[in-house]
TIMIDREN-859440 format. One record per residue (C-alpha): residue number from 0; residue in three letters; x, y, z. Coordinates in pm, 1 decimal, padded with zeros to 6 digits. Layout:
seq=NUM	type=ALA	X=X	Y=Y	Z=Z;
...
END
This chain:
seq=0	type=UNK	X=-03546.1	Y=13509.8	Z=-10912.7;
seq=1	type=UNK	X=-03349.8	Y=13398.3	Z=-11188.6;
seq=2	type=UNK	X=-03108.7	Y=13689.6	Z=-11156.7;
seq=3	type=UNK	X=-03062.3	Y=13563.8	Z=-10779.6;
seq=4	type=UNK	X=-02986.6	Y=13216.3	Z=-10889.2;
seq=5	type=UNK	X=-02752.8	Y=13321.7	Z=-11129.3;
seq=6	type=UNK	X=-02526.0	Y=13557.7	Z=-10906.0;
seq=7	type=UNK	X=-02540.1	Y=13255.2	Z=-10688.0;
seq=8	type=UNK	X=-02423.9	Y=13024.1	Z=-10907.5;
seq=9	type=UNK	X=-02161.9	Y=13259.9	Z=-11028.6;
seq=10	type=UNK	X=-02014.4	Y=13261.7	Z=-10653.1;
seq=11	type=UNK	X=-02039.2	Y=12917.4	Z=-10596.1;
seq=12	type=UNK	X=-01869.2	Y=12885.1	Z=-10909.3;
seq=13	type=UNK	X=-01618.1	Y=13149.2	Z=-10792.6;
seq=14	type=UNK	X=-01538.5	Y=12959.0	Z=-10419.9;
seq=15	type=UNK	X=-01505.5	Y=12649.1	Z=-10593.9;
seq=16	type=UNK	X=-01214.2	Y=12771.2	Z=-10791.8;
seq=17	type=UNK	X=-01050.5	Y=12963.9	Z=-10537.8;
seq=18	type=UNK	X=-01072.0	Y=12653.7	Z=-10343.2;
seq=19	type=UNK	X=-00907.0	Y=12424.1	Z=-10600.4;
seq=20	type=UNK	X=-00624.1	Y=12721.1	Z=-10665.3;
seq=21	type=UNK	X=-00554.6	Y=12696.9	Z=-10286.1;
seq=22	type=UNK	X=-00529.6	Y=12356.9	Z=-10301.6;
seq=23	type=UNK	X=-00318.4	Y=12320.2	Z=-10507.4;
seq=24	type=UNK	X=-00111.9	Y=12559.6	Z=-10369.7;
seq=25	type=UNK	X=-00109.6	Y=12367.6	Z=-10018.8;
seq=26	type=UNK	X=-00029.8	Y=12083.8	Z=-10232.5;
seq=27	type=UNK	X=00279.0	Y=12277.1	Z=-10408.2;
seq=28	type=UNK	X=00416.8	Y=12419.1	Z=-10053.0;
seq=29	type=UNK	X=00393.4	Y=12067.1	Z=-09880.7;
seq=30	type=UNK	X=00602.2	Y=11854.3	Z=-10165.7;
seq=31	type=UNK	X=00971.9	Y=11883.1	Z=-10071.2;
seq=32	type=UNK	X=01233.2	Y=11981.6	Z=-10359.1;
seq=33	type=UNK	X=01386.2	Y=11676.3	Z=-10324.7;
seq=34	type=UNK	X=01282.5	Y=11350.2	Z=-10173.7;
seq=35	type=UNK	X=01504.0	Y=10996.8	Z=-10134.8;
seq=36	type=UNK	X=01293.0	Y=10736.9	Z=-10113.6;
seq=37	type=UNK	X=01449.1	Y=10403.9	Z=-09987.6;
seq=38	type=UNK	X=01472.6	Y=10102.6	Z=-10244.0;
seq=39	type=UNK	X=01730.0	Y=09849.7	Z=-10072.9;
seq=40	type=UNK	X=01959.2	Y=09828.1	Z=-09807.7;
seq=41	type=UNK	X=02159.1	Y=09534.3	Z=-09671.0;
seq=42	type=UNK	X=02502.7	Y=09465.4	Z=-09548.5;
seq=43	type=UNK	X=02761.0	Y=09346.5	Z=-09759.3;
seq=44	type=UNK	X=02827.4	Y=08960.1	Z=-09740.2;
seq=45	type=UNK	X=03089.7	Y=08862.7	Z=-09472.4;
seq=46	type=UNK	X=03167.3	Y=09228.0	Z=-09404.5;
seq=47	type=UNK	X=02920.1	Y=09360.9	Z=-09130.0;
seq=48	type=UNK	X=03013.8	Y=09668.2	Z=-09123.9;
seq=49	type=UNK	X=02963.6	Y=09757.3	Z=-09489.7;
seq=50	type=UNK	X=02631.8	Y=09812.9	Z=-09635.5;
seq=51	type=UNK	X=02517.6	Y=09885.2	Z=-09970.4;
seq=52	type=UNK	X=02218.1	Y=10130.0	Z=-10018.0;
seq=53	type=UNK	X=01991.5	Y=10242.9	Z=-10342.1;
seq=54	type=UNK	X=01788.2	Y=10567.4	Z=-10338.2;
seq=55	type=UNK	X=01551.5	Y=10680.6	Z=-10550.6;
seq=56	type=UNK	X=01547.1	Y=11052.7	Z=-10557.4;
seq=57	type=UNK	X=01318.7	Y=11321.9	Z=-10724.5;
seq=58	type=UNK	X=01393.5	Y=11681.9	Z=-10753.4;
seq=59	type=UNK	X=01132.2	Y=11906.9	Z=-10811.2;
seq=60	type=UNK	X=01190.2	Y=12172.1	Z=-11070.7;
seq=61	type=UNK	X=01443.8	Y=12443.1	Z=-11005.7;
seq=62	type=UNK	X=01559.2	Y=12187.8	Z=-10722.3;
seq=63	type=UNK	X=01887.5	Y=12239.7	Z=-10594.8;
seq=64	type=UNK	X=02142.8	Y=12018.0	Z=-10316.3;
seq=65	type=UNK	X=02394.5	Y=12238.1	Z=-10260.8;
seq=66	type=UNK	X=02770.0	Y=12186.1	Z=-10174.7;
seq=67	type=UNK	X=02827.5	Y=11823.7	Z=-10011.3;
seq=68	type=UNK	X=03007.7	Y=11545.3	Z=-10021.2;
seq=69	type=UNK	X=02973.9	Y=11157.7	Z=-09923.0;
seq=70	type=UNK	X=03206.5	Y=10957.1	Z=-09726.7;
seq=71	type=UNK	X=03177.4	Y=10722.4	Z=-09972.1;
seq=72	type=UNK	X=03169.9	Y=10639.4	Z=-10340.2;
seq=73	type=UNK	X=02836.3	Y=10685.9	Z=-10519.8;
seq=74	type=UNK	X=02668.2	Y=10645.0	Z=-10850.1;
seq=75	type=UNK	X=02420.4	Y=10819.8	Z=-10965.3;
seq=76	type=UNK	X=02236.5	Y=10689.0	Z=-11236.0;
seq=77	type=UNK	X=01937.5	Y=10949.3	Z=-11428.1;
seq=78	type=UNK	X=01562.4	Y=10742.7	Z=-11509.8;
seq=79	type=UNK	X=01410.1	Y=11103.9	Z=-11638.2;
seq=80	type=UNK	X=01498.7	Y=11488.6	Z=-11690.3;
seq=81	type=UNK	X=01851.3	Y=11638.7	Z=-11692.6;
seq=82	type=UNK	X=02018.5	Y=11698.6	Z=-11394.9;
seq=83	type=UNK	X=02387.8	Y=11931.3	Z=-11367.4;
seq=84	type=UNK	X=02679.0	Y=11767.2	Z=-11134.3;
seq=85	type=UNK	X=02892.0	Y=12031.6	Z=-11025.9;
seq=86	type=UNK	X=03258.5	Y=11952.0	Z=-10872.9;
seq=87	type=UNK	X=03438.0	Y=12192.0	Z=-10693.3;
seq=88	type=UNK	X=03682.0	Y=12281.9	Z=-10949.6;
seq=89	type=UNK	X=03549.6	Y=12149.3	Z=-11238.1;
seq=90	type=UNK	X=03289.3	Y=12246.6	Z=-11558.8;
seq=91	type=UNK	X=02952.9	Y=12104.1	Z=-11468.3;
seq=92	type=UNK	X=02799.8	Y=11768.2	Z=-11598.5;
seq=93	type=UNK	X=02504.3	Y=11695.7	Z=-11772.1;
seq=94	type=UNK	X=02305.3	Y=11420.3	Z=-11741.4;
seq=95	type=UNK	X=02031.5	Y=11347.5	Z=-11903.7;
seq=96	type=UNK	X=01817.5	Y=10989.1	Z=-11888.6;
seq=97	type=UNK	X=01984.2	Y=10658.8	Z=-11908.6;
seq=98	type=UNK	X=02371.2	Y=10884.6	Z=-11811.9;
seq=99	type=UNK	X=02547.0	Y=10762.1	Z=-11518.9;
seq=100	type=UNK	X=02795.2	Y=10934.6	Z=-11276.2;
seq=101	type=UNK	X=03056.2	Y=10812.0	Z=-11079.9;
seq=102	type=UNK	X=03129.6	Y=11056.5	Z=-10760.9;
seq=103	type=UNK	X=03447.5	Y=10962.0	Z=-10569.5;
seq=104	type=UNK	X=03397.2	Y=10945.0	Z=-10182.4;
seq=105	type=UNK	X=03494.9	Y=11250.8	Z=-10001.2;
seq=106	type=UNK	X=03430.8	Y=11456.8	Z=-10343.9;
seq=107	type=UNK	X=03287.1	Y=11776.6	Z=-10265.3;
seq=108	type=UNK	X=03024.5	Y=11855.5	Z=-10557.3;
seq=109	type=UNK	X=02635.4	Y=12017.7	Z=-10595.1;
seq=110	type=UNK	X=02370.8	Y=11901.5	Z=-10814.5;
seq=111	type=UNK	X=02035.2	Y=12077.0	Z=-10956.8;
seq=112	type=UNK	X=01749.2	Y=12046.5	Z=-11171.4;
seq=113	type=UNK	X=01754.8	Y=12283.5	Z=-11420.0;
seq=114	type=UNK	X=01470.0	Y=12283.3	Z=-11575.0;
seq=115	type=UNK	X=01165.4	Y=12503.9	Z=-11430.9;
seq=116	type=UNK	X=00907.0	Y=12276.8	Z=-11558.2;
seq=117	type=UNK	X=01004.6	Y=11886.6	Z=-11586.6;
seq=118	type=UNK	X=01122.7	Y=11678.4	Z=-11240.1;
seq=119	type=UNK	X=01443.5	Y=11518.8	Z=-11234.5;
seq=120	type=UNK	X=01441.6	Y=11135.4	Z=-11120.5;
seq=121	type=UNK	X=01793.6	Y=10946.3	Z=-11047.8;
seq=122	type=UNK	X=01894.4	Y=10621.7	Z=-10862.2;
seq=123	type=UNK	X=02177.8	Y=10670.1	Z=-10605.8;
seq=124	type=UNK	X=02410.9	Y=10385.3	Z=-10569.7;
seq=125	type=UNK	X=02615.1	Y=10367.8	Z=-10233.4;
seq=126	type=UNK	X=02826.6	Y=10109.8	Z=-10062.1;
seq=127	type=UNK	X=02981.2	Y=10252.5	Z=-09746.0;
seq=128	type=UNK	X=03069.2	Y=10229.7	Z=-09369.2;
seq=129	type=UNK	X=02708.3	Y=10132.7	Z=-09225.2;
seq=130	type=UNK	X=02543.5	Y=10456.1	Z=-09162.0;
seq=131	type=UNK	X=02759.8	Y=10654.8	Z=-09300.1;
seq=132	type=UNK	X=02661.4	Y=10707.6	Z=-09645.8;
seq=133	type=UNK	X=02459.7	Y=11002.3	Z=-09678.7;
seq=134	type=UNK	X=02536.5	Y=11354.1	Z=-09811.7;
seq=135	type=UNK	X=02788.6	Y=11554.2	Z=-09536.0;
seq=136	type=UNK	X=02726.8	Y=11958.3	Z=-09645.6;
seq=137	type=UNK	X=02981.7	Y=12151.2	Z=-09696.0;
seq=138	type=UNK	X=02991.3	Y=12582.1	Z=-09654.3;
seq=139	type=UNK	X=02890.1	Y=12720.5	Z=-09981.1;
seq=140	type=UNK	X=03244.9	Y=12877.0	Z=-10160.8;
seq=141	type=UNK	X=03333.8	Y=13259.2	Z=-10100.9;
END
């Protein structure tokens, strides 16, 4: 009897893991690499069709926004990890917390976390023709 109740307890013990490993691997497979969450948007004073908009955006480790550009000027602005700015042409940038970036508009660039174990967390600074401020992508380079 105590045998039985042992190699019982040992499976239930056993499920009960394999549940919280798949859990947490549903978990893992349903975050996105990188999310934008909204802080503020509004127009601009006396010019309706300018608005100015603030993201805060999180890149998972390893995360990676490949080749795009903005129609319009944008800062970028790191609250935790290191991040690399790539622009076409150029030696990449990196950022680490408290570094800012200024990105011109129409300046095709990339930007990653490199690190395989801590998030990346910057603020994204835009002021542009209303609606039109988010990333255009761009065919990755032969």
């Amino acid at each position: 009897m105590i045998n039985r109740l042992i190699t019982c307890s040992v499976h239930v013990a056993a499920l009960a893991a394999l549940c919280v490993f798949l859990a947490q691997a549903v978990s893992a497979q349903e975050q996105p690499p990188i999310t934008h969450t909204l802080l503020f948007k509004s127009e601009l004073p006396d010019t309706p069709s300018q608005e100015v908009i603030v993201w805060d955006t999180r890149y998972a480790p390893g995360a990676l926004n490949p080749r795009h550009l903005h129609p319009a000027a944008i800062t970028f602005h790191v609250l935790s990890g290191t991040g690399v700015w790539q622009e076409d042409g150029k030696a990449p940038v990196i950022l680490h917390a408290g570094d800012s970036l200024f990105v011109a508009a129409g300046t095709i660039h990339s930007h990653w976390n490199p690190s395989t174990t801590e998030p990346l967390r910057f603020i994204e600074f835009i002021v542009a023709a209303k609606d039109k401020g988010r990333a255009i992508p761009q065919p990755l380079k032969n």
